[in-house]
N, C-alpha and C positions, 0 to 999 in steps of 0.2 A: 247727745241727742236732745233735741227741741221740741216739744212737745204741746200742739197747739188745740187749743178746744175749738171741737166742732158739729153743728146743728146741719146734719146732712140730708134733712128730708122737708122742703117749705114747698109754700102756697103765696100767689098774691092774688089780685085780683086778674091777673089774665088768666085765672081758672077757676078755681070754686073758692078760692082765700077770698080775706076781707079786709088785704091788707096791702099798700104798696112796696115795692121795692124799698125803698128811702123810709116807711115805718115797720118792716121787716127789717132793715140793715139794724137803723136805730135802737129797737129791741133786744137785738143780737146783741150790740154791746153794753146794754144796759144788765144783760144776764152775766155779763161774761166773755162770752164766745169770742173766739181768734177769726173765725171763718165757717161760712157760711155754704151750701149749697142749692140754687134755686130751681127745687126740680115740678115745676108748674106742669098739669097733665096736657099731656099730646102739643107744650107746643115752646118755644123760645122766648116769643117775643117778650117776654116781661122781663128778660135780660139787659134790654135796651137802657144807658147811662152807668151800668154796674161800676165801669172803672171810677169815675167820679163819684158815686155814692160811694162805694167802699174806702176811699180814700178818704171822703167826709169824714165817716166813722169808724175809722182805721179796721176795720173788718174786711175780710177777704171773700169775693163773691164767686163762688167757682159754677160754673156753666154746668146747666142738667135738665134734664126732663124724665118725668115717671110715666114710661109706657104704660097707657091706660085703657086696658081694655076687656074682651067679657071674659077671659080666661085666665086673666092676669095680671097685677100691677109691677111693672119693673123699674127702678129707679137707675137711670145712666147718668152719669156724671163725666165731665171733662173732655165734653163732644168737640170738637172744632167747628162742626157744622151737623144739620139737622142730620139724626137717619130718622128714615121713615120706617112708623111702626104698623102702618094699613096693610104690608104685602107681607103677615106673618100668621099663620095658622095656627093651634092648639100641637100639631103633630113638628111642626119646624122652628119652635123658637129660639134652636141651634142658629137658625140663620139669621133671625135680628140681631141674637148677641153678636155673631162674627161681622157684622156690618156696625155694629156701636163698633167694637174694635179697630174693625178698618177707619175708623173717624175720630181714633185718637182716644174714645172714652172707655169707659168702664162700667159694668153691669151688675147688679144686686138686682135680689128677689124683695121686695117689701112684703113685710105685713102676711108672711104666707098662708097663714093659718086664722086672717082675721074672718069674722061672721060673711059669708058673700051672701050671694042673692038669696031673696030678693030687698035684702036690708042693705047690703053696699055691693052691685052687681061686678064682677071682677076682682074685689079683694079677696078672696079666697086664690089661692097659685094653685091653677089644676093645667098650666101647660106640661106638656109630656117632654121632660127632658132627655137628650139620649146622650148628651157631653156634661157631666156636671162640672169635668175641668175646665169650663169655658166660662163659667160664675166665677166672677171676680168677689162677691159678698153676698151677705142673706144677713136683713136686716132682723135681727133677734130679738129687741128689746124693740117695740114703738109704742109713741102715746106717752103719757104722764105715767107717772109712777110705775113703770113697766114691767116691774120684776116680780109682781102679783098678778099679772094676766094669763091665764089660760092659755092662751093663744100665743102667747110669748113663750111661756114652759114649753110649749110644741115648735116652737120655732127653734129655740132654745137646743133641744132634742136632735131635730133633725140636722142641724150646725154639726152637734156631737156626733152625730152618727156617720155623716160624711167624711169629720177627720179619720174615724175608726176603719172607715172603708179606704183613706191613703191620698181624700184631695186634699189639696191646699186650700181650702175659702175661707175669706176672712168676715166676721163678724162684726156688725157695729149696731149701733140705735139712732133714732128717727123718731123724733116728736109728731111726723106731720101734720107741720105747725100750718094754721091755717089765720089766725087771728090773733091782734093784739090784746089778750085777752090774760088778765091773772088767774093764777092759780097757788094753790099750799101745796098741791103733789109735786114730788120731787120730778125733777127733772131730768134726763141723763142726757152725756154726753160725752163725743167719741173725741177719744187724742189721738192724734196723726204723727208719728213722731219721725221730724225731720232733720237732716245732718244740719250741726251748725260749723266742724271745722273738720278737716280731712286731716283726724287721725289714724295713726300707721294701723291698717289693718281692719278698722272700724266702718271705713264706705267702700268696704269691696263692693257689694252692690247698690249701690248708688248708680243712678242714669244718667246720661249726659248731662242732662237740663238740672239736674239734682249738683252736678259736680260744678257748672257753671255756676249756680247762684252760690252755692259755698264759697268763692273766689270774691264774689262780689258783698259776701254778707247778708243777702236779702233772702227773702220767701216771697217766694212766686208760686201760681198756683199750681204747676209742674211737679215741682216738689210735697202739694198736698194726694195729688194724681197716683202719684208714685209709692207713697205711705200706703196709700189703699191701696194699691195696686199690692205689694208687699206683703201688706199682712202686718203693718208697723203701726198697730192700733191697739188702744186697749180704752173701755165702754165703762161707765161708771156713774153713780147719784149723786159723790160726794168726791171723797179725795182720788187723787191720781195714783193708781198703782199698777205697779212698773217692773215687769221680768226681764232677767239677762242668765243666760246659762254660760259656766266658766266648766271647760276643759284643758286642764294643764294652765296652758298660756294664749288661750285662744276663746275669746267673747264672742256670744252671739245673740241676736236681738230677736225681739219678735220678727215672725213672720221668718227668719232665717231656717237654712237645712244645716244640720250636722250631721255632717259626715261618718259610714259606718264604721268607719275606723278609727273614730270619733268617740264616737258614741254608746257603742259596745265593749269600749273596755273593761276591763275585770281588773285593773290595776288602782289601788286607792288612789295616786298621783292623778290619774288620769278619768277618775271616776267624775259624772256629771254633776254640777254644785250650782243649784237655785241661788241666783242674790235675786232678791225682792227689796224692794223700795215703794214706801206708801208716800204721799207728799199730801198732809192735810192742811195744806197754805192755800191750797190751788182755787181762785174764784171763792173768794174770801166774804160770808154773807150773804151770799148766795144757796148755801146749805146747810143742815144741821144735823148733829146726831146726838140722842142723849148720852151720859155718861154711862158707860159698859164695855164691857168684855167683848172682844171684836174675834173674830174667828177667820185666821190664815189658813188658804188650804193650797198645795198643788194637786191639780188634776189629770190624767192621763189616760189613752185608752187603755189602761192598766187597773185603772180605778183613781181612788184616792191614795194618794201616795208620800203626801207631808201636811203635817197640820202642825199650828200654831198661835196660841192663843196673845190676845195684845190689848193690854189696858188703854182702851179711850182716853182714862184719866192721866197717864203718862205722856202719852206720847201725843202731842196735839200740835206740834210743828212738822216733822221730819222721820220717819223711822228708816233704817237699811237693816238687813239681817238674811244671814247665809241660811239654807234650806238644803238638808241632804235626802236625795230620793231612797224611797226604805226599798224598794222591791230590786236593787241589783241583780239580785239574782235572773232577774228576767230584764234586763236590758237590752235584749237582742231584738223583744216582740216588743216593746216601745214605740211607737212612732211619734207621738207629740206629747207635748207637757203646755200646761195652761195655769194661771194664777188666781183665784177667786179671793175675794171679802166678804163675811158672812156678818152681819150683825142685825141689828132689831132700828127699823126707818120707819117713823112715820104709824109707831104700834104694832108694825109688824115683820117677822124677824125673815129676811129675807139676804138676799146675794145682790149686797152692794155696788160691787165692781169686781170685771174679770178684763183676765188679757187676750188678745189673739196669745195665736198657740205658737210654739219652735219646733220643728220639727226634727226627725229623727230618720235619717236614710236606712233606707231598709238594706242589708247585707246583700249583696249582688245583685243591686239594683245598678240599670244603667245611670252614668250622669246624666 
């Protein structure tokens, strides 16, 4: 798995940014970032040269707009072409998503819970949803340093509460960014994690477009569509960290179902086993932590269910390390499992990075 940094939520000047295409790409890579996504409100056009700018500055420009309106801001990504978001009500925005869909892309909620009117009119999400399986993501973390916001903790929340109720939606973060503009707050940002070689067992799901560029060696931005679409994301301020659940002889990645016969076993052989991987190499200079005692947790709609403490001071390349879930006993009412880092950024001691979640088939549930 390949795993690419990505700033999913911008601005340039064809909306309220202050900033062009070509000094958004430029910044992108001056942070870091593998790929980019330019989701300008209500409109496209500042899409116009992307494949040439991206190429400039080897950053990946993926095609988006943030439905921008009084009930709602929605961020779509990976359109082929416009959908319009004028013929969408408070009571039906079941039906703008299924028409972003019908056009190839993908829909997230922004910002759900940010202050709205009359301070930023539509960032608050008060559209009435009646399909929440049709939400491709709900952007958890936006803004600079985001894991101190109010508004985030509630977004944060209502993520968890959705997996607890049995959807699949995946979580990321969004700076949106609107200006070249510094700052000392951290930053965060989502990894997409895409197939780099079709290993036995490893791209069962994998999409065509995904299977194609595998053959070819490339990324395309198909294969970033696809990661979010999946749930093959995990959100973070600093280093990259990274879930795979092992049963028996059978690996699963974020954003993956295991099987209930899988998954409920009662056999130690067979019992569910966390490997986590933290990579504090990643975008190197770009972030900082002091020296301390870092806090590994898994999380479940179970609760907390493994913790693990990790010296800063040690380990400041590379860590891997197996995680056994305590609660066995109730593996049956499981449905997902998710990865956090807990330490102290910036003065204050917060959750540094987490993963989307793996899920857990529920016992006589259909496929």
């Amino acid at each position: 798995m390949k795993w690419l940094a990505c700033e999913l939520h911008t601005h340039t000047l064809h909306s309220d940014g202050s900033q062009t295409l070509e000094e958004l790409a430029e910044g992108a890579f001056h942070l870091g970032f593998d790929a980019i996504a330019l989701t300008d409100h209500n409109t496209m056009s500042g899409l116009i040269g992307r494949e040439e700018i991206g190429q400039t500055y080897g950053v990946h420009i993926l095609p988006g707009m943030e439905w921008t309106t009084f009930d709602g801001h929605m961020v779509t990504i990976g359109l082929n072409e416009f959908a319009d978001w004028r013929d969408v009500s408070r009571s039906d925005i079941d039906k703008g998503i299924a028409d972003v869909h019908r056009h190839g892309g993908i829909a997230g909620i922004a910002h759900p819970f940010r202050i709205g009117s009359p301070a930023c009119t539509g960032c608050y999400w008060e559209y009435e949803l009646n399909d929440w399986s049709s939400v491709d993501y709900i952007e958890v973390w936006s803004g600079t340093f985001p894991s101190i916001l109010r508004s985030n903790h509630r977004a944060f929340e209502l993520w968890t509460q959705k997996l607890n109720e049995g959807y699949r939606i995946a979580a990321t973060s969004g700076r949106d960014w609107h200006a070249q503009e510094k700052t000392d707050d951290p930053i965060s940002v989502t990894y997409l994690g895409t197939y780099e070689q079709m290993y036995a067992g490893e791209c069962s799901d994998a999409s065509d477009a995904e299977t194609d560029a595998l053959t070819t060696g490339s990324i395309h931005e198909e294969q970033l569509i696809s990661a979010l679409r999946e749930g093959r994301a995990t959100i973070t301020m600093g280093p990259l960290l990274k879930l795979t659940m092992h049963i028996g002889n059978s690996m699963y990645h974020l954003g993956s179902m295991i099987p209930a016969s899988q998954g409920s076993s009662n056999s130690i052989e067979q019992s569910p086993q966390a490997h986590v991987a933290i990579d504090f190499t990643v975008r190197a200079g770009k972030w900082s932590l002091p020296e301390q005692t870092l806090m590994l947790k898994l999380c479940s709609n179970l609760g907390e269910e493994a913790q693990q403490e990790i010296d800063w001071q040690l380990h400041e390349q590379q860590l891997k390390l197996d995680m056994t879930l305590s609660n066995c006993d109730a593996a049956e009412s499981r449905r997902w499992i998710r990865a956090e880092l807990w330490g102290t950024m910036n003065g204050a001691y917060v959750r540094i990075a987490f993963t989307n979640a793996i899920y857990f088939e529920k016992r006589g549930a259909q496929p």
